[in-house]
ROMAR-288613 format. One record per atom (N, C-alpha, C): atom name; residue in three letters; z, y, x. Coordinates in Angstrom, 2 decimals, m for minus. Layout:
<a: CA, r: ALA, z: Z, y: Y, x: X>
...
end
This chain:
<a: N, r: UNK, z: 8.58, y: 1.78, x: m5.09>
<a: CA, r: UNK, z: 8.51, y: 1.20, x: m3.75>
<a: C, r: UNK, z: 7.14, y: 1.44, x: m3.12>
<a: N, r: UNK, z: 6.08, y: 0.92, x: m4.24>
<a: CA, r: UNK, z: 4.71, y: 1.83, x: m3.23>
<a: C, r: UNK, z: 4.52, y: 2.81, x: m3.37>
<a: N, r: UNK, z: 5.04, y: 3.98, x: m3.75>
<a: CA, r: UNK, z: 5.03, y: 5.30, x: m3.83>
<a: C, r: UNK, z: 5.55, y: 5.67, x: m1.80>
<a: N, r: UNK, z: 6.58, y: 4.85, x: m1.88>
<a: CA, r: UNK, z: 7.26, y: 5.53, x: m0.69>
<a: C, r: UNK, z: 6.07, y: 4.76, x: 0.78>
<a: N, r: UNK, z: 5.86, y: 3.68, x: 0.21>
<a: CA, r: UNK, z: 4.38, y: 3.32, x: 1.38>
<a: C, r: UNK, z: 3.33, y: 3.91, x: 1.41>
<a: N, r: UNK, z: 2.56, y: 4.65, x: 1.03>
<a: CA, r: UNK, z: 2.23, y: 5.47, x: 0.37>
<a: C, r: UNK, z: 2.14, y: 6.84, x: 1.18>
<a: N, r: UNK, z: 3.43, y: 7.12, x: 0.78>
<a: CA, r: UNK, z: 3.67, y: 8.46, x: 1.57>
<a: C, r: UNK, z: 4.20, y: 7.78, x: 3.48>
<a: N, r: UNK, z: 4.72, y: 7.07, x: 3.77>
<a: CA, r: UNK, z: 4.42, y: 6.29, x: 4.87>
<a: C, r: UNK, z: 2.92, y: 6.30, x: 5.08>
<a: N, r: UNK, z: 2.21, y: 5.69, x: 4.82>
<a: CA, r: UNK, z: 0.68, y: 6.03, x: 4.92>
<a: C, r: UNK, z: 0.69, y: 7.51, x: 5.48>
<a: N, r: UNK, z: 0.36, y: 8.28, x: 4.79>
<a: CA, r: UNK, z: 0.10, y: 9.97, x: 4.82>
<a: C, r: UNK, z: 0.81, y: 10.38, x: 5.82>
<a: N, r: UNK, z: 1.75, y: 9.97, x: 5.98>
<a: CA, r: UNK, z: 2.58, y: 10.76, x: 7.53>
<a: C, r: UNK, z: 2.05, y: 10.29, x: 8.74>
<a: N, r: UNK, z: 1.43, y: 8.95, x: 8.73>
<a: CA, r: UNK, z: 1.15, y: 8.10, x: 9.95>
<a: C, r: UNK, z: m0.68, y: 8.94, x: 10.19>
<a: N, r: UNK, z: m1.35, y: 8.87, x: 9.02>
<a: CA, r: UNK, z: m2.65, y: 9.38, x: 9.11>
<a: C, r: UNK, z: m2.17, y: 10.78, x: 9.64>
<a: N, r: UNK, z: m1.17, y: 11.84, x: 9.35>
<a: CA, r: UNK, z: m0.93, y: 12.96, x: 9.86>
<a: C, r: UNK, z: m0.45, y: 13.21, x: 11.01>
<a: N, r: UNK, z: 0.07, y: 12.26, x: 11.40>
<a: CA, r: UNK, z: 1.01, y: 12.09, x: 12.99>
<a: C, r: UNK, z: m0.77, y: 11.76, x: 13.81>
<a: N, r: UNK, z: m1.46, y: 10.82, x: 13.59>
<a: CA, r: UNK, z: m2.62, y: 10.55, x: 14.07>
<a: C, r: UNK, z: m3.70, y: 11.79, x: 14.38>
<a: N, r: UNK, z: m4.03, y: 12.41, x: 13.34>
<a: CA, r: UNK, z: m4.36, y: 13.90, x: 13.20>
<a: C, r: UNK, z: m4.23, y: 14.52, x: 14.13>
<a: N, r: UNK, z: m2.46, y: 14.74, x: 14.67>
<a: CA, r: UNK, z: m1.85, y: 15.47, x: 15.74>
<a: C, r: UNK, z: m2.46, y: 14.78, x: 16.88>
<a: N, r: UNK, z: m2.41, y: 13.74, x: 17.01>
<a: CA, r: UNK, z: m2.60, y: 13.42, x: 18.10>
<a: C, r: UNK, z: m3.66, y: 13.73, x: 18.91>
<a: N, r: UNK, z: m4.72, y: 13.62, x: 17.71>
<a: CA, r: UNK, z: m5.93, y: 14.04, x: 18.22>
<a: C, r: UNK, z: m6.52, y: 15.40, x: 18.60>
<a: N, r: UNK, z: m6.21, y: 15.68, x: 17.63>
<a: CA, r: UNK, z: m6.20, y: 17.23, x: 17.95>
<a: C, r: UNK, z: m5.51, y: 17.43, x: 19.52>
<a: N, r: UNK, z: m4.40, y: 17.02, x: 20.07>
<a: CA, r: UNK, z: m3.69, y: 17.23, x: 20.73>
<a: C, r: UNK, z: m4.23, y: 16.95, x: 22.18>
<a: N, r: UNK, z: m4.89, y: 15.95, x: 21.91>
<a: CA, r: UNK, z: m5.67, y: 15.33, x: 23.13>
<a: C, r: UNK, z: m7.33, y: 15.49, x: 23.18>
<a: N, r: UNK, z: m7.78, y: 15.37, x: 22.03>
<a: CA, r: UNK, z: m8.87, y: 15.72, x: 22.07>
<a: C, r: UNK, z: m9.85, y: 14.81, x: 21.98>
<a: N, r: UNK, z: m9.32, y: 13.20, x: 21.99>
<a: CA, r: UNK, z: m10.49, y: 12.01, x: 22.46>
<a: C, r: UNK, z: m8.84, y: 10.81, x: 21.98>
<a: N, r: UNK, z: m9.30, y: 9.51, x: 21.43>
<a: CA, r: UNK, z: m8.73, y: 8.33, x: 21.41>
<a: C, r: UNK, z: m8.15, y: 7.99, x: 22.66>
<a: N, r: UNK, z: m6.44, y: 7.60, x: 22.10>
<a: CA, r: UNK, z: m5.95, y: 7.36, x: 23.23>
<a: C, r: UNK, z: m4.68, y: 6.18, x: 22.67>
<a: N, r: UNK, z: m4.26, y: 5.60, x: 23.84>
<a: CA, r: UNK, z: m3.22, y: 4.46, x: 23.08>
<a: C, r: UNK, z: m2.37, y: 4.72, x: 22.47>
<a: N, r: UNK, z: m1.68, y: 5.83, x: 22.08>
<a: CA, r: UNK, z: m0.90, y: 6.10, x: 20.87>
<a: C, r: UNK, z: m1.79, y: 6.00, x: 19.73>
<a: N, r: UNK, z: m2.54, y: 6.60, x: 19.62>
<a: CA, r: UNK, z: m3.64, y: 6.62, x: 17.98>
<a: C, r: UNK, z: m3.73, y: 5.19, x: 18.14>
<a: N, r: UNK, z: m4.00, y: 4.20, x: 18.74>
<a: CA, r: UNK, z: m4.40, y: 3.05, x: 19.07>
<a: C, r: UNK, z: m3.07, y: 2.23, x: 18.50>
<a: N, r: UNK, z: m1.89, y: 2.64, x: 18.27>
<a: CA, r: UNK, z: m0.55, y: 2.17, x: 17.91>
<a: C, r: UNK, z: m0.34, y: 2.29, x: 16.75>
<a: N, r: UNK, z: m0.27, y: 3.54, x: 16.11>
<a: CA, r: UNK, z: m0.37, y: 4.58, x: 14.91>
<a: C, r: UNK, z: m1.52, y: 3.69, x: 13.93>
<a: N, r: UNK, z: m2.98, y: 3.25, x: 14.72>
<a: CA, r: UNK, z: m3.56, y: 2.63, x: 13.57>
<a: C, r: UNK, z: m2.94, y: 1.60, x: 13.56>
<a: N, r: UNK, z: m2.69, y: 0.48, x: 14.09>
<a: CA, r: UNK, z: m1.84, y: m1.03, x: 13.64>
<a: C, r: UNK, z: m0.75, y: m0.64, x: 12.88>
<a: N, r: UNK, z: m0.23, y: 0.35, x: 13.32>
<a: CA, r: UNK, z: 1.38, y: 0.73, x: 12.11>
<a: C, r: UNK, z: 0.31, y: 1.03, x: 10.39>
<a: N, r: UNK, z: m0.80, y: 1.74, x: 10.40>
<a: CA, r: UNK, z: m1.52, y: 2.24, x: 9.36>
<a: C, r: UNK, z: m1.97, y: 0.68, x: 8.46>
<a: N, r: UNK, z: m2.77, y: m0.08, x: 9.24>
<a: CA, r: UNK, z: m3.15, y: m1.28, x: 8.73>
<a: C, r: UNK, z: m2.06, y: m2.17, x: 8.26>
<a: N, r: UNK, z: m0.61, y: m2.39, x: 8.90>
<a: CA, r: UNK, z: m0.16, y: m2.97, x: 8.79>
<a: C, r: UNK, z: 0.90, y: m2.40, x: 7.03>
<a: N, r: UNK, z: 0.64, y: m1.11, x: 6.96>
<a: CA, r: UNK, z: 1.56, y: m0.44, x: 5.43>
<a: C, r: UNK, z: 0.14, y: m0.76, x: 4.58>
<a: N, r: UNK, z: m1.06, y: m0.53, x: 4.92>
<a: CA, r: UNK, z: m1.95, y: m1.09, x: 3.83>
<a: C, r: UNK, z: m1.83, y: m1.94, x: 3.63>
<a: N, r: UNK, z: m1.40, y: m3.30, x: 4.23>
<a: CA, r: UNK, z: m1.53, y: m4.59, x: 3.89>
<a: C, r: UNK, z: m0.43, y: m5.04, x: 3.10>
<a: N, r: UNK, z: 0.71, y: m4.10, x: 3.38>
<a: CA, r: UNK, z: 2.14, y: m4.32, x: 2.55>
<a: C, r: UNK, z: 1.79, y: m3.36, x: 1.15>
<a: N, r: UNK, z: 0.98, y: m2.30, x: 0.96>
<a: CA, r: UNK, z: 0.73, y: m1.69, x: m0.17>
<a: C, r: UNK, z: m0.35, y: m2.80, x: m0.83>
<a: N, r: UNK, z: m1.31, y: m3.39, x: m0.52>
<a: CA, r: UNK, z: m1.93, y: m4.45, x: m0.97>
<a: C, r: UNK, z: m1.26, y: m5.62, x: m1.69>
<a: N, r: UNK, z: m0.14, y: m6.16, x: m0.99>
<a: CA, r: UNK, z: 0.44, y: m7.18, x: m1.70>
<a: C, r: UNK, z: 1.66, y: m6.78, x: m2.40>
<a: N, r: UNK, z: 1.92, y: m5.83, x: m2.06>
<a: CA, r: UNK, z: 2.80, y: m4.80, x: m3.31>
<a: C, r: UNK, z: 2.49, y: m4.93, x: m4.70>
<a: N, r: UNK, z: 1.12, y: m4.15, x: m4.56>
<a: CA, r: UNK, z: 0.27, y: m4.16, x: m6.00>
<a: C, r: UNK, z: m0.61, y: m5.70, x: m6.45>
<a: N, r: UNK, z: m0.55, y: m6.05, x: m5.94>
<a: CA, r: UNK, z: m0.99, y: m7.32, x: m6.57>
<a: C, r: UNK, z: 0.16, y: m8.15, x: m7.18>
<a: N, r: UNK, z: 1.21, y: m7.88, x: m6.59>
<a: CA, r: UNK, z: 3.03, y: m8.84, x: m6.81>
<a: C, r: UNK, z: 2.98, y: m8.50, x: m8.22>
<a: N, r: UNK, z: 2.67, y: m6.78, x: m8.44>
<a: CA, r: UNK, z: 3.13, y: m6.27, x: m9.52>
<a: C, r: UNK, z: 1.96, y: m6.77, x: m10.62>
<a: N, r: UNK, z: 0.52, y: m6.48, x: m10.23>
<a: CA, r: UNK, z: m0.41, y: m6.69, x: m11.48>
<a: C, r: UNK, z: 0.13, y: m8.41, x: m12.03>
<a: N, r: UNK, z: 0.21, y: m9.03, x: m10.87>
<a: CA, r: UNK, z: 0.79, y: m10.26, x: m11.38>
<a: C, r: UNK, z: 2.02, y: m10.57, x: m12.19>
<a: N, r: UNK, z: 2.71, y: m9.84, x: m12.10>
<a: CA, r: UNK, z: 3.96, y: m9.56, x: m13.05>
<a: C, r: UNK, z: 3.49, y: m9.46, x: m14.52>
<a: N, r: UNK, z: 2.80, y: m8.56, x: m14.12>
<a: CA, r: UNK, z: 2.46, y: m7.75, x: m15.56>
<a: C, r: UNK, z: 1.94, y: m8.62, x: m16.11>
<a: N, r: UNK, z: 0.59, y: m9.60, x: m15.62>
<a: CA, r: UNK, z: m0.45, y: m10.36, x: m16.25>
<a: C, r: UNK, z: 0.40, y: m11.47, x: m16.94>
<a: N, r: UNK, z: 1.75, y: m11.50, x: m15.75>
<a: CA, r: UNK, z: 2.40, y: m12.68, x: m16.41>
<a: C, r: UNK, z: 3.20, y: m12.35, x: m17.75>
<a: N, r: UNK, z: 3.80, y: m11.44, x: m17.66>
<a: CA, r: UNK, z: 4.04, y: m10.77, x: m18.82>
<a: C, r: UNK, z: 3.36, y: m11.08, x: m20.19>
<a: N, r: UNK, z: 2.31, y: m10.44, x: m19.87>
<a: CA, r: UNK, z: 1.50, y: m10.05, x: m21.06>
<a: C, r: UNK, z: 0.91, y: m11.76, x: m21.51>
<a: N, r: UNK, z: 1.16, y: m12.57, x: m20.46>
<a: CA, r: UNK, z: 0.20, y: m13.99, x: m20.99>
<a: C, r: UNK, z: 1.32, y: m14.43, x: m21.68>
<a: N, r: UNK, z: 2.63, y: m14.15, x: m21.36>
<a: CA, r: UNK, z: 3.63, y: m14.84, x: m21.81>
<a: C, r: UNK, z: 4.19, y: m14.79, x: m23.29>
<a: N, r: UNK, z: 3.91, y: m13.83, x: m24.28>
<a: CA, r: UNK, z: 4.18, y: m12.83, x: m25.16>
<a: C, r: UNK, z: 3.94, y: m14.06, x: m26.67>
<a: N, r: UNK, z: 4.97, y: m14.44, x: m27.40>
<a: CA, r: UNK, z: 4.68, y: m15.44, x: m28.31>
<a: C, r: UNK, z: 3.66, y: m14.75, x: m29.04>
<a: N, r: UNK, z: 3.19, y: m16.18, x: m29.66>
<a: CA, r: UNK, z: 2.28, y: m16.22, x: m30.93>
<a: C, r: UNK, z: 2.46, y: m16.33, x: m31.77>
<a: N, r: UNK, z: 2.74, y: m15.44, x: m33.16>
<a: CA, r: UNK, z: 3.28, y: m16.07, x: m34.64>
<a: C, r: UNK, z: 2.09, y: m16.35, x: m35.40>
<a: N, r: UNK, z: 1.91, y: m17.42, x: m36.07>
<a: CA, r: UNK, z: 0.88, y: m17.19, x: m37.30>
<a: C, r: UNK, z: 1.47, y: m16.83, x: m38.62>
<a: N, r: UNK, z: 1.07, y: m15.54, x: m39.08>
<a: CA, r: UNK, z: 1.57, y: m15.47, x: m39.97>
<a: C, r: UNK, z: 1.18, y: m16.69, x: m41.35>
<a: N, r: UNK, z: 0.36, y: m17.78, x: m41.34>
<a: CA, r: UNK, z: 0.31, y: m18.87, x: m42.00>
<a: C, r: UNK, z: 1.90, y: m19.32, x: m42.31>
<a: N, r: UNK, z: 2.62, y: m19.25, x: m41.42>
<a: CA, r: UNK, z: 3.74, y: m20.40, x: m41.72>
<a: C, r: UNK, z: 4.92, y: m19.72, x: m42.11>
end
């Protein structure tokens, strides 16, 4: 799932690219394009944290045997 945000990212930074190139100077599309950009970082941000938290929970969760008993 963040693989594909991700590559969402990379198309939006590349569509942006065009733009500029295209025009030559910042204009309200790039101005659109970045809020769409910020707004997949912030969903790739709590993506990966959902998951490290998974994991941490995971791994805290994992019984204890002593071999004593």
């Amino acid at each position: 799932m963040t693989q594909d945000l991700y590559i969402t990212k990379k198309s939006l930074e590349l569509e942006w690219q065009q733009e500029h190139l295209k025009e030559g100077k910042y204009n309200i599309n790039m101005s659109y394009i970045d809020k769409k950009i910020q707004e997949i970082v912030k969903e790739i941000i709590a993506k990966e944290f959902e998951a490290d938290t998974l994991q941490t929970k995971i791994h805290d969760s994992r019984p204890e045997v002593s071999i004593a008993t």
